[in-house]
N, C-alpha and C positions, 0 to 999 in steps of 0.2 A: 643741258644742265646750266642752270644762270649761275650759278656760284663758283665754277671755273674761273680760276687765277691764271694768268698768263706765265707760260713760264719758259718760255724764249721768244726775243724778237729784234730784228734785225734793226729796228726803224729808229728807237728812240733812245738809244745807251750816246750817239754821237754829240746831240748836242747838251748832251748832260756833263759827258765828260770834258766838253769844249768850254763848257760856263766855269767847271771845277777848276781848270788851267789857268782860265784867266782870274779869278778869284787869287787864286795863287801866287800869280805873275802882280798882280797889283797890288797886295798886303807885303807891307813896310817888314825888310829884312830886319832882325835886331832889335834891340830895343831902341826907345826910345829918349835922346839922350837931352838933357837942357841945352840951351844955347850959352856956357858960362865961360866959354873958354878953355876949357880943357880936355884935350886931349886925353881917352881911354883906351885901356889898351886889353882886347875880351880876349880869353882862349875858346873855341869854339869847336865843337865836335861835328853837331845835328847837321842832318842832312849831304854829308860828305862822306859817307860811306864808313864811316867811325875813325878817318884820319881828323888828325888834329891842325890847326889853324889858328895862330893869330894875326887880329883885328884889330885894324889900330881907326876907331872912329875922333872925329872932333876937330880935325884938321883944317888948315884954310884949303876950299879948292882950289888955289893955282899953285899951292905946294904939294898935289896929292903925288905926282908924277916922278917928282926928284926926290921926297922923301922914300916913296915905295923902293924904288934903283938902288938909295942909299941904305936901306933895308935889306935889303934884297943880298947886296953883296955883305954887311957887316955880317948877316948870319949864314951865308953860303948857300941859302935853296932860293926856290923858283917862290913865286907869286905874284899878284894882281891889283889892279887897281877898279873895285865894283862898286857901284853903287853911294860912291861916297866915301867911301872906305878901302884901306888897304889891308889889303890878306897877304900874308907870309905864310908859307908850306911850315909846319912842324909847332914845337912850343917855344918860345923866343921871348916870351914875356921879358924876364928880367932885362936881358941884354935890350930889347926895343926899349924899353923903359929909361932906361940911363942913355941911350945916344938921343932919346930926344928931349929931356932934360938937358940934357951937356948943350944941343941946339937952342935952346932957350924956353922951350913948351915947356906947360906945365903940366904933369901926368901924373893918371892914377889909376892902376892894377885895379881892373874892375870881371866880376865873371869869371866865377871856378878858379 
């Protein structure tokens, strides 16, 4: 029978799936932000398993590290420094907002 469809095979789902990853792994997390100076600060849900997370992009990077620390403790949970950005566990908006204002940045509650 020539019109037989394949319908299992061991050979070819690897590097399909391997192209899909890296597709993935190299498309820009977030949006994409102007270069204006200021400091945003996202709540973000997607892809975290429906915990919540803010994101505080726009930062200079040699301040990403002491910022995140001083983050980290003013709202008492765990987070990260990825990609350019810093993630605090939980919803933190307002408070991030105002301690880096008080620091001198200039910010703006952006996303949800």
């Amino acid at each position: 029978m020539s019109n037989s469809s394949l319908v299992y095979s061991t050979e070819d789902g690897d590097h399909r799936r391997e192209a899909r990853k890296r597709e993935a792994q190299s498309a820009p997390k977030g949006p994409a932000l102007p270069a204006d100076g200021v400091v945003r600060v996202f709540r973000e849900k997607g892809g975290r398993g429906g915990k919540i997370v803010t994101v505080v992009r726009g930062l200079p990077g040699d301040a990403l590290t002491t910022v995140a620390s001083d983050l980290k403790r003013l709202c008492g949970s765990g987070g990260s420094v990825k990609e350019g950005a810093v993630e605090i566990q939980g919803d933190h908006r307002e408070k991030i907002a105002a301690r880096l204002e008080r620091d001198g940045y200039r910010v703006k509650l952006a996303g949800g």
